[in-house]
C-alpha positions, 0 to 999 in steps of 0.5 A, spaced: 137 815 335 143 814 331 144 812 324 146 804 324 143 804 331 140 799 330 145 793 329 149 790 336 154 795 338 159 789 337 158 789 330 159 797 329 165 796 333 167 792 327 164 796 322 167 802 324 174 807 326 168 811 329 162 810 330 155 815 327 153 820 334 147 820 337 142 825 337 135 827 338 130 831 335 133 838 339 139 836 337 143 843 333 139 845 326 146 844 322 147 837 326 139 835 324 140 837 316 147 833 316 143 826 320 136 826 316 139 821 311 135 818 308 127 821 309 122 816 309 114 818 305 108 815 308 101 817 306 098 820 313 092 815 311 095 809 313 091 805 318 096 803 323 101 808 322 104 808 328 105 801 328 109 802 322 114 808 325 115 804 330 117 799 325 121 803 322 125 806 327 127 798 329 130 798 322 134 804 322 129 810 319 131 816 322 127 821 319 119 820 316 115 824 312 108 823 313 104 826 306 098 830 307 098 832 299 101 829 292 100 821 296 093 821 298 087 824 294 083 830 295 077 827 298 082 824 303 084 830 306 079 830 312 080 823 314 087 823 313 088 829 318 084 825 323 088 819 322 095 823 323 092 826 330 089 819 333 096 816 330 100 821 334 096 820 341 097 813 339 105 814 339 106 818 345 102 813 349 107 808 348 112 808 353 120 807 351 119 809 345 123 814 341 120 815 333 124 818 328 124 825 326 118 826 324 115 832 319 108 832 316 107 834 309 101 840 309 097 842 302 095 849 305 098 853 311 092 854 315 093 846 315 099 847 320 098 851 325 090 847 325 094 840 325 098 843 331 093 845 336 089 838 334 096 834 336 095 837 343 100 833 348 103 829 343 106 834 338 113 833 342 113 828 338 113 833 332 119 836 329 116 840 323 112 841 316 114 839 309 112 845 305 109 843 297 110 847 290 115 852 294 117 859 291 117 865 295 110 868 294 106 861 296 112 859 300 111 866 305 104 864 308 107 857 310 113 860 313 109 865 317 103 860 320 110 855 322 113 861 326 106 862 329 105 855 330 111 855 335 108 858 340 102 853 340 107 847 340 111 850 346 117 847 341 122 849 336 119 846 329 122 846 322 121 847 316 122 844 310 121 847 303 119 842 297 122 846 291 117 843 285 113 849 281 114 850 273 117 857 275 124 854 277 123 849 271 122 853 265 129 857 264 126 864 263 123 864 270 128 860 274 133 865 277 127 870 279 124 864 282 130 862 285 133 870 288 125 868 291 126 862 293 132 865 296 130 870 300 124 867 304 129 862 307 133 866 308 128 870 312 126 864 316 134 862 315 133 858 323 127 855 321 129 852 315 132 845 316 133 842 308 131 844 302 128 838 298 127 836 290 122 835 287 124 831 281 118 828 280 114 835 279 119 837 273 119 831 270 112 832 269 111 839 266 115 835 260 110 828 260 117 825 262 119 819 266 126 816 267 127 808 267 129 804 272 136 804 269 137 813 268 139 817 274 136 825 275 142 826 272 141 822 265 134 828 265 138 834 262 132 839 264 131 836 270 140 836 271 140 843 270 135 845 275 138 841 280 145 844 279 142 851 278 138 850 286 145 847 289 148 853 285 144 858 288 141 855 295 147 851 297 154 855 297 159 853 302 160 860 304 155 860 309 149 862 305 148 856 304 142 851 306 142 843 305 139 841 299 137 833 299 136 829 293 130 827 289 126 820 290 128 814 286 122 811 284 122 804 283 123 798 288 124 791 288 123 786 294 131 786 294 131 784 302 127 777 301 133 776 294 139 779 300 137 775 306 139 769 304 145 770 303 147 776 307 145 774 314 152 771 315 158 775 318 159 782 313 167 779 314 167 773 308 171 770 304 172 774 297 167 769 294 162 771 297 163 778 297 164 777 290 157 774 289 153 779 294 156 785 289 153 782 284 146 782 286 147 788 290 148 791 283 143 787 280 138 788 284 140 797 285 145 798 281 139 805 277 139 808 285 147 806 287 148 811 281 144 817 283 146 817 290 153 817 288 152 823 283 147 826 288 153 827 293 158 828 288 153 834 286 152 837 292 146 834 296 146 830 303 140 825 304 134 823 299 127 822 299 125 815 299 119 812 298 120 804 299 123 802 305 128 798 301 132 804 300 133 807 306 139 802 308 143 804 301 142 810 303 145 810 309 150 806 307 153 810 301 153 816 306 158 813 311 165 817 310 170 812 308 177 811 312 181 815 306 176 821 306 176 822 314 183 822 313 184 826 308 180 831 311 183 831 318 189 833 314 187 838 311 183 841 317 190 841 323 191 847 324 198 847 323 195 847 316 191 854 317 195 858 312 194 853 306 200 849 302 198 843 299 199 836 301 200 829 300 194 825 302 197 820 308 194 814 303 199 817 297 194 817 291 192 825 291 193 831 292 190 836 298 191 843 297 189 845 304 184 852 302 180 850 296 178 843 300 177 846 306 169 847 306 170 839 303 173 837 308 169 841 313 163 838 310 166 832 311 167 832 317 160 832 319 157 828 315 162 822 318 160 825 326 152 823 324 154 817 318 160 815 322 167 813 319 168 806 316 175 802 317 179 802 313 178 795 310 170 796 310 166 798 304 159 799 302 158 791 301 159 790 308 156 795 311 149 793 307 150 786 309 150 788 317 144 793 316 139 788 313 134 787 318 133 780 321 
């Protein structure tokens, strides 16, 4: 699989001064946390699941989560478990096919290495477990039934904490939860594949709910947890873990409003560039502006539950031409010593050892989103991805 994958190779050549790279689910842990991208939810209790992952995949998904908790209700449980293991046979039985990656939110550790074993062959298709209302004392118990689950599955499977609980939101428990947040993963560091946000849970423990036209960030309480987490769990000095963005909440029919103005060439004339930006910004202005502070502080992907959001996602994750060229520079090993520099566009400084880890995470993010051309935007690449 591989991001814009599925638009035609002519179009990405166009698109693109060097396009996304494949991989596959056992692909290199810190390549796989770069590349999730933006991480679609679905109940585990829909019908046609696998019909709907294989959809999916066509539009450009790259990885999925396929809840057992918060989205179906209590009662839903048992059938829901079975729907995912008649799902999965279903899927493994499709010849050709390749799925994203595919994780399974859990309620209880027990459920993990349970789910494992009823999977049987078709747990190959499995790449890991989403773990809810993370901390260290209920987080251990699903480390350890993942670890032992392996053995079952014959595969490597990930895990990916949710961190939600009020003990990381009130202010007298945070950084005793967090110094125990940090000691599970880091315990189980080979296993940890991204931590996640769990925003809507924070809003929750205040009766607090943002509008269409507020970002997490607009949610001071909500801010601060955030950059608590990145400043503890995600350092660039090597301790740190990949922590994805919050969900957006709201969705449009935004494809229907888009196609009829977006299936012609990405490359038009400036009025019609002009008119998409227009609704573009209309239509996703609230969730433009969250995955642009989201990157800006810190986190790489983001939760999605609409699949109208995968593409903005994706297409803000692609590394300009300006961004790749400033980090090539000021990467050459020539520039091992330190030194500041121009930038090759002459519009800013690159001081070569305070944006090393800058442009070292840079250059990941281009090798699994790609590297625009120098004349292509965010607008172009929206317009190229929307699915016929």
């Amino acid at each position: 699989m591989r991001h814009f994958g599925h638009i035609a190779p002519e179009v990405r050549q166009r698109l693109f001064h060097r396009e996304p790279c494949a991989f596959t689910a056992d692909s290199p842990a810190r390549l796989l946390s770069a590349a999730l991208g933006a991480t679609l939810y679905s109940p585990a209790t829909r019908p046609r699941l696998a019909d709907d992952i294989v959809r999916q995949a066509g539009n450009g998904v790259v990885s999925m989560v396929l809840c057992l908790e918060d989205s179906i209700g209590d009662a839903d449980v048992v059938a829901a478990e079975e729907n995912l293991v008649r799902q999965f046979a279903d899927l493994a039985a499709r010849p050709g096919v390749e799925p994203p990656l595919l994780f399974i939110r859990v309620r209880a550790p027990g459920q993990i290495p349970d789910l494992v074993r009823r999977l049987g062959p078709s747990v190959r298709l499995l790449s890991g477990f989403v773990l809810p209302k993370f901390t260290e004392e209920r987080g251990i118990p699903f480390l350890e039934a993942l670890s032992a689950a392996e053995g079952t599955a014959g595969r490597r499977l990930f895990a990916m904490p949710v961190l939600e609980s009020p003990e990381l939101l009130y202010l007298e428990s945070r950084v005793e939860t967090l110094e125990g947040v940090f000691r599970a993963v880091d315990k189980y560091r080979e296993r940890v594949l991204a931590l996640r946000l769990g925003v809507t849970d924070f809003c929750s423990s205040y009766g607090l709910r943002r509008a269409p036209d507020m970002t997490a960030y607009d949610v001071q309480i909500v801010a601060s947890v955030i950059a608590d987490v990145v400043n503890m769990l995600g350092r660039a000095d090597g301790t740190g873990f990949t922590v994805t963005g919050p969900v957006w909440e709201y969705f449009r029919a935004s494809e229907r409003m888009f196609k009829p103005q977006l299936r012609q060439s990405p490359f038009l004339e400036v009025q019609a560039v002009e008119l998409r930006e227009k609704l573009i910004e209309h239509a996703m202005d609230g969730l433009l502006r969250e995955i642009s502070l989201d990157q800006a502080n810190g986190l790489l992907g983001k939760t999605c539950i609409h699949p109208s959001h995968v593409l903005p996602v994706h297409a803000l994750s692609v590394v300009s031409h300006e961004e790749y060229s400033d980090a090539q520079d000021i990467l050459r090993p020539e520039r091992g010593g330190g030194g500041v520099l121009r930038s090759s566009y002459t519009n800013k400084m690159n001081e070569v050892k305070p944006h090393r880890a800058w442009a070292e995470r840079t250059l990941l993010r281009a090798e699994v989103f790609g590297v625009a051309h120098e004349d292509v935007g965010f607008v172009e690449l929206l317009a190229a991805g929307i699915p016929g």
